[in-house]
SELUM-741607 format. One line per 2 residues: number of its first residue (from 1); their letters; for each residue y, z, x of N, C-alpha, C. Coordinates in pm, 1 decimal. Layout:
<rs>
NUM	A	Y Z X Y Z X Y Z X  ...
</rs>
This chain:
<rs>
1	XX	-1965.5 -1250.8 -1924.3 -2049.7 -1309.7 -2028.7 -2079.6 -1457.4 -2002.0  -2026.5 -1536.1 -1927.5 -2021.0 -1669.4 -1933.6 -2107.7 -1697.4 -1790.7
3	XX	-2117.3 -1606.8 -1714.1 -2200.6 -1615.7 -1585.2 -2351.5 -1668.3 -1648.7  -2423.5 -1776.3 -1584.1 -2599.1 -1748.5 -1598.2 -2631.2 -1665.8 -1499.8
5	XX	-2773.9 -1655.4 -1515.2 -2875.6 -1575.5 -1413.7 -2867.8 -1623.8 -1307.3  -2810.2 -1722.6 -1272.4 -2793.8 -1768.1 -1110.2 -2656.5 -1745.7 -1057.1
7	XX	-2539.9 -1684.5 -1189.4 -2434.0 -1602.0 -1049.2 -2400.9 -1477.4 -1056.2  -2316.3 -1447.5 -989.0 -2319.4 -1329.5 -945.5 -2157.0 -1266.5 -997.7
9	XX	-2227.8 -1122.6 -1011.1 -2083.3 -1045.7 -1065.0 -2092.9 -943.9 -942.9  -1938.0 -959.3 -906.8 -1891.2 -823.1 -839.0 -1793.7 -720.1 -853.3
11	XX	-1860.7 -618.8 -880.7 -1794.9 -526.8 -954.4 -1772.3 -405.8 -831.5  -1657.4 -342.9 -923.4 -1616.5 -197.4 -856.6 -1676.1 -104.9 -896.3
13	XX	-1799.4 -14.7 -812.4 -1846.5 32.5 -869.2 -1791.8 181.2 -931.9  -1669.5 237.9 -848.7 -1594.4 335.4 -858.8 -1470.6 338.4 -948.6
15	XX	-1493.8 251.7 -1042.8 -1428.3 205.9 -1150.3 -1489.9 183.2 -1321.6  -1562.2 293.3 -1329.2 -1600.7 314.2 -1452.8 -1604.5 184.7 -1581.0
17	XX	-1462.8 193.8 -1580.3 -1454.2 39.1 -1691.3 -1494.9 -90.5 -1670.5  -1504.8 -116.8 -1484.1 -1569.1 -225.9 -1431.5 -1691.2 -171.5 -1444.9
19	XX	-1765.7 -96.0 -1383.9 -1894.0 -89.8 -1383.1 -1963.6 -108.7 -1548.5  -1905.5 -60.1 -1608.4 -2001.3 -86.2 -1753.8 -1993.4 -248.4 -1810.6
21	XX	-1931.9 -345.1 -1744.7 -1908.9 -493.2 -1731.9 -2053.7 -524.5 -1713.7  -2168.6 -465.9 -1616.9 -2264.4 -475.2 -1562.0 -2375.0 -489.6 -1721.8
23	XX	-2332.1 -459.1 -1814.3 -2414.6 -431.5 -1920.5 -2368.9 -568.9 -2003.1  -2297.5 -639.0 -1995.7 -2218.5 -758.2 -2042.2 -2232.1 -913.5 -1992.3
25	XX	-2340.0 -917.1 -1918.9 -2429.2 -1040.7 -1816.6 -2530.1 -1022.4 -1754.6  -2570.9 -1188.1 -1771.7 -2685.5 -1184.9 -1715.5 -2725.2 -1227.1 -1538.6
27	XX	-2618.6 -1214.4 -1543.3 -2611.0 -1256.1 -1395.3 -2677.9 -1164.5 -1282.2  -2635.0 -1207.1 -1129.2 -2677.6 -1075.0 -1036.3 -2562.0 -1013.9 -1056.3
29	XX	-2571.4 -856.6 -1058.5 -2454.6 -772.0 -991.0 -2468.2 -729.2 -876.6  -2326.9 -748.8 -782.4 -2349.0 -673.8 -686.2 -2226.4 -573.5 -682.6
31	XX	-2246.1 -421.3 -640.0 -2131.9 -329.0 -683.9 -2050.5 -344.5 -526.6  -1929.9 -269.2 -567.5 -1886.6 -214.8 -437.2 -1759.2 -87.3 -430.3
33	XX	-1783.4 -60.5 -364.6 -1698.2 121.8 -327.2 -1730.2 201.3 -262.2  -1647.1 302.7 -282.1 -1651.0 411.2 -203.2 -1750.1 527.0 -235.8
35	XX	-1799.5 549.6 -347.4 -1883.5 625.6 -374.7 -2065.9 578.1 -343.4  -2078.6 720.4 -370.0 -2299.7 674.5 -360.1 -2315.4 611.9 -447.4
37	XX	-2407.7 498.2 -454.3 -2476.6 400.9 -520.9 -2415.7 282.9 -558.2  -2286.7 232.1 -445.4 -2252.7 128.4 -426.2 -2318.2 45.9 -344.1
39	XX	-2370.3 -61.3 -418.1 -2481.0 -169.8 -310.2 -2349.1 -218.2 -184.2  -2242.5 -225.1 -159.6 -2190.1 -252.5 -75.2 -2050.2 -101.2 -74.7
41	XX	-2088.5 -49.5 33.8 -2023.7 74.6 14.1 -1962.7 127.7 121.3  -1811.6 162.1 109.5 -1746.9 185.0 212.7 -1741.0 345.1 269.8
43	XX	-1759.1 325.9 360.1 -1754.3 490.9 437.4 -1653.7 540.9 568.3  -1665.7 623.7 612.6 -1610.0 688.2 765.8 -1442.6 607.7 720.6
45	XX	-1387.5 613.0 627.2 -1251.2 546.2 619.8 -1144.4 616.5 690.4  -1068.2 558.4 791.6 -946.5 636.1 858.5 -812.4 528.8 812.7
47	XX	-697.8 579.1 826.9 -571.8 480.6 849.5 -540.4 520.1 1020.1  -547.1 406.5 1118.0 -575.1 435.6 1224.7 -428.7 466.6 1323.3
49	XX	-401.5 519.3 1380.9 -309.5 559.0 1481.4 -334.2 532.9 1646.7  -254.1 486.6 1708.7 -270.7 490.2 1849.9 -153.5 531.4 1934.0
51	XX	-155.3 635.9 2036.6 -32.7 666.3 2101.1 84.8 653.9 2001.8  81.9 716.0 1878.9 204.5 755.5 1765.8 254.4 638.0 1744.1
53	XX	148.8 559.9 1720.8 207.1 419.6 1645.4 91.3 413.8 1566.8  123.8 342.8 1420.8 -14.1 312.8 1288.0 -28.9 159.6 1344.4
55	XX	-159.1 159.1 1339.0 -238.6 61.0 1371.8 -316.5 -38.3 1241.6  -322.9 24.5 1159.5 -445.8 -41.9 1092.0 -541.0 49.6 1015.6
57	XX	-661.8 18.8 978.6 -748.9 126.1 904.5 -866.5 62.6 990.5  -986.1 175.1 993.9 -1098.0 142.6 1006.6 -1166.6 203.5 891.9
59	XX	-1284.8 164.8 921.9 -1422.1 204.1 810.3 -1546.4 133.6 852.6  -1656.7 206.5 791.1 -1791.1 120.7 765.9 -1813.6 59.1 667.0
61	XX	-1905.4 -49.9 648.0 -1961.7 -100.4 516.7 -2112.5 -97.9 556.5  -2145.1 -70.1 443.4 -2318.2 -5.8 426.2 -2342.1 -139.4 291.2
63	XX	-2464.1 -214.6 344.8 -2547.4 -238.1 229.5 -2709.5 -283.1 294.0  -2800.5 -232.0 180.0 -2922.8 -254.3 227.9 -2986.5 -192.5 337.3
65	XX	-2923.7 -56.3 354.7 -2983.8 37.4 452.1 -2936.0 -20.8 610.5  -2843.9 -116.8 611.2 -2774.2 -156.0 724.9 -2617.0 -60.7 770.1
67	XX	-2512.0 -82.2 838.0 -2404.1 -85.2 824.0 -2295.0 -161.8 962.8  -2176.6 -189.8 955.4 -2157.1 -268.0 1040.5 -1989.1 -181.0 1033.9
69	XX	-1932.6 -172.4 1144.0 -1777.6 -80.2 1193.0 -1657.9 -215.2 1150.0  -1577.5 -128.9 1103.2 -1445.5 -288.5 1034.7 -1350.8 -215.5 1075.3
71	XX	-1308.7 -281.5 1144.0 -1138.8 -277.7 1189.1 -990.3 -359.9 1126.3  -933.9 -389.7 1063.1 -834.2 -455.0 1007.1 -710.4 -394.0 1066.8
73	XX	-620.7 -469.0 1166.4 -499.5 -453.3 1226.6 -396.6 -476.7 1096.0  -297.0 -386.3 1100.0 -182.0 -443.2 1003.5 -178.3 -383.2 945.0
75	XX	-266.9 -333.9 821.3 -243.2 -267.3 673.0 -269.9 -116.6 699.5  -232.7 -39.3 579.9 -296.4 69.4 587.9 -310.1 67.0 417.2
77	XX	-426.2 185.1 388.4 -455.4 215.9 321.1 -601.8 184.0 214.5  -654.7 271.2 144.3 -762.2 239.1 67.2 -762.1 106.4 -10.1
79	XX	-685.1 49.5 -39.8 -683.3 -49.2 -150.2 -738.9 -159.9 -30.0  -702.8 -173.4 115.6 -723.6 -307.4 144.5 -900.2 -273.4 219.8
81	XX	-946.3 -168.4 211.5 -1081.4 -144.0 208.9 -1154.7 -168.9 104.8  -1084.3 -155.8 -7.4 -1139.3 -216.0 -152.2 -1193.1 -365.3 -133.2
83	XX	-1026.5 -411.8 -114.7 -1049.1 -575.4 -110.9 -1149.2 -665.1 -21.6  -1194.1 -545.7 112.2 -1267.4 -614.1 190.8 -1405.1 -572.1 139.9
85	XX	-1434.4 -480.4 88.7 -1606.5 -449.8 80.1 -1615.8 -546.0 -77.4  -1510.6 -609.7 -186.5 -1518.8 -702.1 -226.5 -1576.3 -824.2 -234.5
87	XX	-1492.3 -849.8 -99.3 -1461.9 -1018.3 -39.8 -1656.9 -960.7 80.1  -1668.0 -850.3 74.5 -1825.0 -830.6 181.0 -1928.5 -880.9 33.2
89	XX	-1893.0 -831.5 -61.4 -1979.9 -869.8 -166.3 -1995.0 -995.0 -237.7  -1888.6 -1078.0 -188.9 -1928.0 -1216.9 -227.8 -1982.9 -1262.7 -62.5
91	XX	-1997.6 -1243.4 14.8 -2017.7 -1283.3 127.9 -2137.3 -1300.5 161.0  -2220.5 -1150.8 82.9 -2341.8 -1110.3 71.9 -2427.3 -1202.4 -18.4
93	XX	-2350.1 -1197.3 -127.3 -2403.9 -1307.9 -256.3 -2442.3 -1484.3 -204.9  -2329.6 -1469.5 -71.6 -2330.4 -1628.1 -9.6 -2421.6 -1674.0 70.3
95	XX	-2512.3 -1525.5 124.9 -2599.4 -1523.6 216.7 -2569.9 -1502.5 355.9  -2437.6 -1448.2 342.4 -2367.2 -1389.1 505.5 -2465.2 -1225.4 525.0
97	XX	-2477.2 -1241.7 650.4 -2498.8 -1079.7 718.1 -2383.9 -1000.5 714.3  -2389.2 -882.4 754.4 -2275.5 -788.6 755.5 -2161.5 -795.5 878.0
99	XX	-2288.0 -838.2 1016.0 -2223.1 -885.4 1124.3 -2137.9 -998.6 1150.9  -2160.7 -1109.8 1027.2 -2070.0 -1203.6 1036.1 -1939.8 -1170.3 947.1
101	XX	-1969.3 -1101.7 845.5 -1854.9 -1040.9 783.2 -1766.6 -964.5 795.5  -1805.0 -868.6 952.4 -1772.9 -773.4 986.2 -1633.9 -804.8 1106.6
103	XX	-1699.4 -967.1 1130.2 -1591.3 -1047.9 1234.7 -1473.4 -1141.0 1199.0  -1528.1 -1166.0 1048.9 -1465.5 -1261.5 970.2 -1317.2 -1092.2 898.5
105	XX	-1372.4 -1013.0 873.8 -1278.4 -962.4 852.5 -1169.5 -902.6 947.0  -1169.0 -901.8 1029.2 -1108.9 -880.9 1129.8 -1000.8 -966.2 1155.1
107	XX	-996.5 -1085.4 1058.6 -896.8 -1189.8 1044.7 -793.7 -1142.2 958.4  -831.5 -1085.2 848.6 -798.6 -1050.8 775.8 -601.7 -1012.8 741.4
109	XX	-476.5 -1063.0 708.9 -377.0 -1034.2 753.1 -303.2 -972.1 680.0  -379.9 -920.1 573.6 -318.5 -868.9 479.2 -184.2 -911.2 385.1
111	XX	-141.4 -862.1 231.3 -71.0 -952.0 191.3 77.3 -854.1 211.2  198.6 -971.5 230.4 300.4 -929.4 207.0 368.5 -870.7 135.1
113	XX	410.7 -690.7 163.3 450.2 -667.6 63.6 352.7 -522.3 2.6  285.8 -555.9 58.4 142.1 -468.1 22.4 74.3 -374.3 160.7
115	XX	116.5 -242.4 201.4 111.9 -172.2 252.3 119.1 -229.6 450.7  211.6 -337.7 450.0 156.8 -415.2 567.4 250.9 -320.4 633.8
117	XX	210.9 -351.4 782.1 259.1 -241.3 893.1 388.5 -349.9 986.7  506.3 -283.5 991.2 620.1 -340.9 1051.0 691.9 -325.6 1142.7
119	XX	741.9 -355.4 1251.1 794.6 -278.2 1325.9 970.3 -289.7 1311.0  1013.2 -165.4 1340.3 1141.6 -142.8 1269.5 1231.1 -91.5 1374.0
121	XX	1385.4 -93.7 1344.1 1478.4 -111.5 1451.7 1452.8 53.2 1523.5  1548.1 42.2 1632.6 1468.2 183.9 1702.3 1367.7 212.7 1763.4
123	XX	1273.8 128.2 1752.0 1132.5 181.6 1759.4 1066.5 281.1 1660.8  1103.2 243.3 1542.0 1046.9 287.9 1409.5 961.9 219.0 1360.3
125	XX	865.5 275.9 1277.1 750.3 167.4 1217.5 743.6 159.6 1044.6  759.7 61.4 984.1 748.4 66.3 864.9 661.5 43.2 787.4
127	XX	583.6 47.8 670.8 560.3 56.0 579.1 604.5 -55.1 456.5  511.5 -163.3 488.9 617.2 -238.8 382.9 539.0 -237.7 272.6
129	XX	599.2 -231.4 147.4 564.2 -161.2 28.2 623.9 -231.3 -132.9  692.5 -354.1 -61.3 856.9 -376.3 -150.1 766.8 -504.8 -277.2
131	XX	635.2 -509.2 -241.9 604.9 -632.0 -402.2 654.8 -558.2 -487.6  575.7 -449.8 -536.5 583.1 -418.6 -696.0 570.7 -220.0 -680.9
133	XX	582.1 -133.1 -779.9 543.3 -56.0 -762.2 522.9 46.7 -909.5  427.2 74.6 -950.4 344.7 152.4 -1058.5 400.3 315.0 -1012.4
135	XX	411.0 469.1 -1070.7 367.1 523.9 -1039.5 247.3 570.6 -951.7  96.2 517.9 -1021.7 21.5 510.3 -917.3 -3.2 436.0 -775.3
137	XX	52.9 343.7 -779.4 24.8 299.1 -648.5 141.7 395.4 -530.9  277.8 401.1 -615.9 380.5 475.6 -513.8 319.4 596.7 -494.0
139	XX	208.8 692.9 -549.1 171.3 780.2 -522.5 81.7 761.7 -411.6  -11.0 651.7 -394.6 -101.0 649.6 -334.7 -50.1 596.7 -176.0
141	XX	99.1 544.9 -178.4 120.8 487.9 -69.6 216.1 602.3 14.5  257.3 709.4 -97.1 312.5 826.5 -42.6 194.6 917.1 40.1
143	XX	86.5 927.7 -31.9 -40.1 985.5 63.8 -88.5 892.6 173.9  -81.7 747.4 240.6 -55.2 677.2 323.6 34.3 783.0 404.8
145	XX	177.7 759.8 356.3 278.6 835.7 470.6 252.0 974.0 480.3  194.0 1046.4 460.8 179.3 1178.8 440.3 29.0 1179.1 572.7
147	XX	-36.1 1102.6 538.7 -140.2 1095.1 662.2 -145.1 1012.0 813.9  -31.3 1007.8 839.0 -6.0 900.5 933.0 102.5 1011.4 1007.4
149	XX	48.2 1044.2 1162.4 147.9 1104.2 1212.6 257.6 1042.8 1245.6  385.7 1101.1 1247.1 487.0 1071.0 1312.5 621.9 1201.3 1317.1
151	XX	736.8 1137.9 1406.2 818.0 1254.0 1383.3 899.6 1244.6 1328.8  883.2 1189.7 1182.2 964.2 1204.0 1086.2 908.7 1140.0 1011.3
153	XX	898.4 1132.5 845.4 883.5 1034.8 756.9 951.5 1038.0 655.1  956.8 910.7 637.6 1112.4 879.8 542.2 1073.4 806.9 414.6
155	XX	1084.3 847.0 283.8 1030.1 763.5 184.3 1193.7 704.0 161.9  1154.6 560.3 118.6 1257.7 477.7 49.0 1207.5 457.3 -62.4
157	XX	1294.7 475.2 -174.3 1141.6 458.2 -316.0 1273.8 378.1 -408.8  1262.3 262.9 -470.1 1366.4 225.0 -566.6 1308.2 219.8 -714.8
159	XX	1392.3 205.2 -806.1 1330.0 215.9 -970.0 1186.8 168.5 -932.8  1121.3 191.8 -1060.1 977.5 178.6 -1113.4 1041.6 127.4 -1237.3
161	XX	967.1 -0.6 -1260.7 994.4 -48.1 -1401.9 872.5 -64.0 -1494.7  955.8 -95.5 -1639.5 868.0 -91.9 -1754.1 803.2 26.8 -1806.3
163	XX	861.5 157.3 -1790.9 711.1 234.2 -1807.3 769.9 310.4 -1911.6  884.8 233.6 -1997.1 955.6 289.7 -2147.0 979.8 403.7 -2173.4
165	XX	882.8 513.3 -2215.9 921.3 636.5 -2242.2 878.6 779.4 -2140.1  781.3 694.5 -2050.4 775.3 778.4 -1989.8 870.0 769.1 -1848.5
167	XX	964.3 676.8 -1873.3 1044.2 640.1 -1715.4 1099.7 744.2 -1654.4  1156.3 848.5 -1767.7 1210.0 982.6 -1650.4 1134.7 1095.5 -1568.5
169	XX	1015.0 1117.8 -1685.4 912.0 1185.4 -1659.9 837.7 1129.7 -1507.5  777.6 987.1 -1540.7 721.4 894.0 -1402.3 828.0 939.0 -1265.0
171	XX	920.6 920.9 -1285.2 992.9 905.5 -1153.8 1037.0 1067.4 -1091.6  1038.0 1177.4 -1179.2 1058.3 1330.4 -1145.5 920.5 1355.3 -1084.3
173	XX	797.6 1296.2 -1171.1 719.9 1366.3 -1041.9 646.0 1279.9 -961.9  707.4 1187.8 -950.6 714.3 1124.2 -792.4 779.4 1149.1 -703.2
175	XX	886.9 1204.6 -751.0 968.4 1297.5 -693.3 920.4 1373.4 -597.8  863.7 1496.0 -709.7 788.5 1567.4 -634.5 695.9 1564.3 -541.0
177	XX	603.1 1445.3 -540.1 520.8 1404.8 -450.3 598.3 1386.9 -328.5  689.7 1313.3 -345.3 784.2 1318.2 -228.2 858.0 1385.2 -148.0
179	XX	871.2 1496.6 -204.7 912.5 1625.9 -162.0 815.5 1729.4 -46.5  713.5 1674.8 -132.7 536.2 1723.8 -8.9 528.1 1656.5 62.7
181	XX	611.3 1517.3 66.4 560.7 1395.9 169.5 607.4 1356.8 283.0  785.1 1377.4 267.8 888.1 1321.6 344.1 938.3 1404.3 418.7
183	XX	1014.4 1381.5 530.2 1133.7 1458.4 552.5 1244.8 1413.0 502.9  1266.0 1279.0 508.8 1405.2 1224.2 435.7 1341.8 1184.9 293.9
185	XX	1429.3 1152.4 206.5 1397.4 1018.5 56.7 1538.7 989.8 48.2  1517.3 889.5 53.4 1646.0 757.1 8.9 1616.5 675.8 -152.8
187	XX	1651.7 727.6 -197.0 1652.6 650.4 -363.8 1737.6 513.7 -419.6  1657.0 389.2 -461.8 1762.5 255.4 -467.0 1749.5 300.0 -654.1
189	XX	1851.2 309.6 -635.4 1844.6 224.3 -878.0 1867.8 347.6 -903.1  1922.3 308.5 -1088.3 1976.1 404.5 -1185.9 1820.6 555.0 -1213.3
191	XX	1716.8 460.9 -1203.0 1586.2 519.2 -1268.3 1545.4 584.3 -1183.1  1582.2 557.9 -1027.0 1512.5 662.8 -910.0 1605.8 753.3 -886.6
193	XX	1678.1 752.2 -975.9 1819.7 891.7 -960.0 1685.0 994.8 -1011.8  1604.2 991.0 -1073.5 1538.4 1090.2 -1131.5 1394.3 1102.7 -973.2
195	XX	1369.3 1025.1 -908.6 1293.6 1071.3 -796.0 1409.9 1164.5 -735.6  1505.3 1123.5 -728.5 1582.2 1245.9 -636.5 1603.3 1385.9 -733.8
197	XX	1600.0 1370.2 -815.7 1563.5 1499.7 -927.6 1455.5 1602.1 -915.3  1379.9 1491.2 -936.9 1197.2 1538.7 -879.6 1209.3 1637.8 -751.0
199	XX	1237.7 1578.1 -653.3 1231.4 1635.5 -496.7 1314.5 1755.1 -519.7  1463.2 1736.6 -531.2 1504.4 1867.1 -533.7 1452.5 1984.1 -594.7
201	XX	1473.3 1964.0 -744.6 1364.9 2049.6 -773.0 1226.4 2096.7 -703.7  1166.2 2037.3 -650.3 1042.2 2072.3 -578.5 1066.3 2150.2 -464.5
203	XX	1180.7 2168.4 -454.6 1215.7 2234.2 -330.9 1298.3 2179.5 -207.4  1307.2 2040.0 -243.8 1316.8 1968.3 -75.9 1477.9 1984.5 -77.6
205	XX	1537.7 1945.7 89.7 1726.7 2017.5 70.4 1777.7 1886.5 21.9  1897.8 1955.7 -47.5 1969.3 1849.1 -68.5 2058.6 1782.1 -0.4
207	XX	2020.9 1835.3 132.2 2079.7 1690.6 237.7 2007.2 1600.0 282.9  1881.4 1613.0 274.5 1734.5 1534.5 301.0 1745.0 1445.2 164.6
209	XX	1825.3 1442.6 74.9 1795.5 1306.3 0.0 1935.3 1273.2 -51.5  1957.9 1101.4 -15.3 2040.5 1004.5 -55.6 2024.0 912.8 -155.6
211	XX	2084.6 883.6 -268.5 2055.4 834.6 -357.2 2144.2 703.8 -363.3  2126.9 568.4 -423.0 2260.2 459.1 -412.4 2226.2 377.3 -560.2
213	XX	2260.0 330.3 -579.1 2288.3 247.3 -678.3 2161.3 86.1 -638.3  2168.5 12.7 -567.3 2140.2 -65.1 -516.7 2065.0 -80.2 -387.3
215	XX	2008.8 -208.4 -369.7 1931.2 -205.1 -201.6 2034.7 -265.3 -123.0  2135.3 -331.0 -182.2 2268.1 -345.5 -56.2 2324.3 -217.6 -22.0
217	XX	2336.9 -174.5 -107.6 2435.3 -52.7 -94.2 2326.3 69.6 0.5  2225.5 73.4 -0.9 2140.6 188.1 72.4 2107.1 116.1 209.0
219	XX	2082.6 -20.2 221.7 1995.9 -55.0 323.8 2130.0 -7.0 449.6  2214.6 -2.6 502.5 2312.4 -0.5 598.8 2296.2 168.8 588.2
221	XX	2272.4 274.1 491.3 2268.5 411.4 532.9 2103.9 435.0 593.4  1980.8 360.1 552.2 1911.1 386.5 582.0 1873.1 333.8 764.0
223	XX	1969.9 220.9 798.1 1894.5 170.5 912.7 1966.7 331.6 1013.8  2119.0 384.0 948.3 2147.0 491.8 995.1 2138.2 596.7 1049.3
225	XX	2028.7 630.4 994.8 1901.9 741.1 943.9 1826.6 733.8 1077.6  1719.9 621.6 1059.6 1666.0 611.1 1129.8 1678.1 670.6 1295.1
227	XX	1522.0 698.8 1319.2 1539.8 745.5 1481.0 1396.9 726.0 1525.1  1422.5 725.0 1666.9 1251.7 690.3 1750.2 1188.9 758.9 1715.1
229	XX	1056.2 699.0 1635.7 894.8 718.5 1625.5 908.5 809.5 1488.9  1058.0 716.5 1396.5 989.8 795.4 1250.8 914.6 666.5 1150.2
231	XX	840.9 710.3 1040.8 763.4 616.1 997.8 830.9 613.0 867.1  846.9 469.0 834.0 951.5 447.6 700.4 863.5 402.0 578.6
233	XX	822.8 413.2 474.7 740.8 381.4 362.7 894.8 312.6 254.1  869.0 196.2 245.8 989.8 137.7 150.9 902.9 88.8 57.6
235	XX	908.2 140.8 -61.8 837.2 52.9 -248.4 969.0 63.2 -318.7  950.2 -42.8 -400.6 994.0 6.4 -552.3 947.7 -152.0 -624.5
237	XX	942.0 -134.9 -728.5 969.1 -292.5 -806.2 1065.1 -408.8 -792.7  963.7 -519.1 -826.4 1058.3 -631.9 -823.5 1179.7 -612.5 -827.7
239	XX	1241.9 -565.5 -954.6 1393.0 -574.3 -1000.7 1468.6 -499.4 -853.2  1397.0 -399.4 -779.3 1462.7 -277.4 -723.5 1523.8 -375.6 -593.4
241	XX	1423.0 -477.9 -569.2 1480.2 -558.5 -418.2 1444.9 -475.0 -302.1  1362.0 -444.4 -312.1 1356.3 -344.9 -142.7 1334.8 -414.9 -40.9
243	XX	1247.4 -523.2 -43.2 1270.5 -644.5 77.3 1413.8 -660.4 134.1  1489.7 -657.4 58.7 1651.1 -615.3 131.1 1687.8 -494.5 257.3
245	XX	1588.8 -457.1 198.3 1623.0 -282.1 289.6 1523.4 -310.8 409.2  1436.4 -422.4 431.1 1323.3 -446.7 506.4 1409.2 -505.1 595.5
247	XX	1483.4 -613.5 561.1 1523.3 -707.8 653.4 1620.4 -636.3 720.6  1702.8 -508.2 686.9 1769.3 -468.1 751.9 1709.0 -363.1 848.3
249	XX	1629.7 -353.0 816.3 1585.4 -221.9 930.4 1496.8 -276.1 986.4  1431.8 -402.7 979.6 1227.7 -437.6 1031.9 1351.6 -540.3 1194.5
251	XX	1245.5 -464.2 1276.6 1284.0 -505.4 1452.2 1293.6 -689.7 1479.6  1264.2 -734.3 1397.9 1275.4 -899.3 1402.4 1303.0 -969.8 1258.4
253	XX	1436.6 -933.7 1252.1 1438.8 -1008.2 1075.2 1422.7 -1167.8 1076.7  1452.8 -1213.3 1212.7 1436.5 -1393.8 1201.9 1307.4 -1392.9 1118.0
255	XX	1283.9 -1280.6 1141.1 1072.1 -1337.1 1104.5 1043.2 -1273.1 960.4  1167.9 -1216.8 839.6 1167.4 -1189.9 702.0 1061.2 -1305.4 628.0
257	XX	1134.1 -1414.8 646.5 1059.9 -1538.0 578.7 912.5 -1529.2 541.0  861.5 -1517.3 727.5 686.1 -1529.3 694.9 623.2 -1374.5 706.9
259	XX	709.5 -1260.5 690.7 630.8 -1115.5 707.9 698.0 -1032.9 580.7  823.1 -1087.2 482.3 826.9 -997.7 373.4 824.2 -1125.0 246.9
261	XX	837.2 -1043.4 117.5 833.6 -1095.2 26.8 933.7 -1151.5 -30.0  981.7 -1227.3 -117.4 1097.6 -1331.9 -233.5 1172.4 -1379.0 -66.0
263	XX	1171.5 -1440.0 -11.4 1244.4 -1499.5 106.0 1251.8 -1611.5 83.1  1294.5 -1662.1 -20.8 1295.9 -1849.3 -84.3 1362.2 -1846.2 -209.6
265	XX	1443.8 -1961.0 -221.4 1519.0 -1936.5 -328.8 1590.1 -1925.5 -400.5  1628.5 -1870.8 -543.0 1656.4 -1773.9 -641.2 1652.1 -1625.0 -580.2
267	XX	1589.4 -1571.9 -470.5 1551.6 -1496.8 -447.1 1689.1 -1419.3 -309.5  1679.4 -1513.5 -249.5 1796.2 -1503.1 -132.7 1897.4 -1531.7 -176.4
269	XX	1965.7 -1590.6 -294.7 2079.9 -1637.8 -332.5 2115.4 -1517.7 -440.1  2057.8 -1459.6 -454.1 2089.9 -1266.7 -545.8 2064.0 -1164.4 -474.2
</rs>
């Protein structure tokens, strides 16, 4: 509402509640997503693999009957294709081409914490996952590991917080998702006792899942676990600490500081 006719709104266009924003200014809109009739619109999306290692994602971005190939090393998953056909839509608004945007993203390093790609002891690759974690997003980062070959995949999933009455319900069928997803699950916290609920029930054995109290107490069984060329997905919420379980298993912990999250602190001193 506060925009004039000379700026610009960028909206998601595959987001219903954003898109009707478009009716709420006078500004330019410019949309963006994954669906038809996004003025900046992402297509051909892969999470990329090379010789059984995850690489990154590719995709196209389409606007104006153009399109230009994006590569981003590091991350996986839909959300950081979001953020870039975004950051393409203010770019566009700035008077950038697609080709300069297309190079500029390629810088791109993605944020800590947020589906970034790690390399882990063994010659294992991780999944770092440990900011925050919703039901939905742990679902969406479980279909990440679920599409990414390897010979083995291992969910680490710790509590999910805040979600009051539905907390047992949330975490049983994430469970289950996990049960379709993994070969191992390692559970941190009182509240992901119920992801290991979930799974069993769903079928998965009950030697394929370990449950602990804590991320001290799991991170030393999980680096255990581990074996060449399996792919590790570690989330849970703040409170859960899974950055703990990172530093113990990720192939260069000197380098926790500038590649995981809370490494300063209040944060290292609990």
């Amino acid at each position: 509402r506060s925009l004039n006719g000379n700026g610009f709104a960028i909206l998601n266009y595959d987001d219903p509640y954003v898109f009707e924003m478009r009716e709420k200014t006078k500004s330019k809109v410019i949309t963006f997503g994954f669906k038809e009739g996004a003025a900046v619109r992402i297509s051909g999306f892969e999470n990329k693999s090379e010789a059984g290692r995850p690489v990154g994602i590719v995709f196209k971005l389409e606007y104006g009957g153009g399109f230009v190939p994006v590569r981003i090393d590091g991350v996986l998953g839909r959300s950081h294709a979001y953020a870039a056909a975004a950051a393409a839509a203010v770019g566009v608004a700035q008077g950038l081409n697609l080709g300069q945007i297309s190079e500029a993203l390629a810088f791109y390093p993605g944020e800590r914490g947020r589906t970034r790609i790690v390399a882990g002891v063994k010659n294992s690759y991780l999944i770092d996952e440990t900011y925050n974690a919703s039901p939905l997003s742990t679902w969406s980062a479980l279909e990440i590991l679920k599409e990414i070959p390897a010979a083995r995949r291992i969910a680490v999933l710790g509590d999910m917080a805040e979600l009051g009455k539905y907390t047992a319900y949330a975490h049983e069928d994430t469970g289950a998702v996990a049960a379709e997803t993994a070969d191992l699950l390692v559970t941190v916290g009182a509240k992901a006792k119920f992801i290991a609920k979930g799974a069993l029930e769903k079928g998965m054995a009950e030697e394929k899942i370990f449950s602990f109290d804590s991320a001290d107490a799991a991170k030393t069984k999980v680096q255990e676990v581990l074996k060449e060329g399996d792919l590790v997905l570690v989330k849970g919420s703040q409170s859960a600490r899974m950055e703990k379980i990172m530093v113990e298993i990720m192939a260069e912990p000197d380098k926790a500081k500038e590649l995981l999250v809370r490494q300063y602190g209040r944060w290292l001193r609990n």
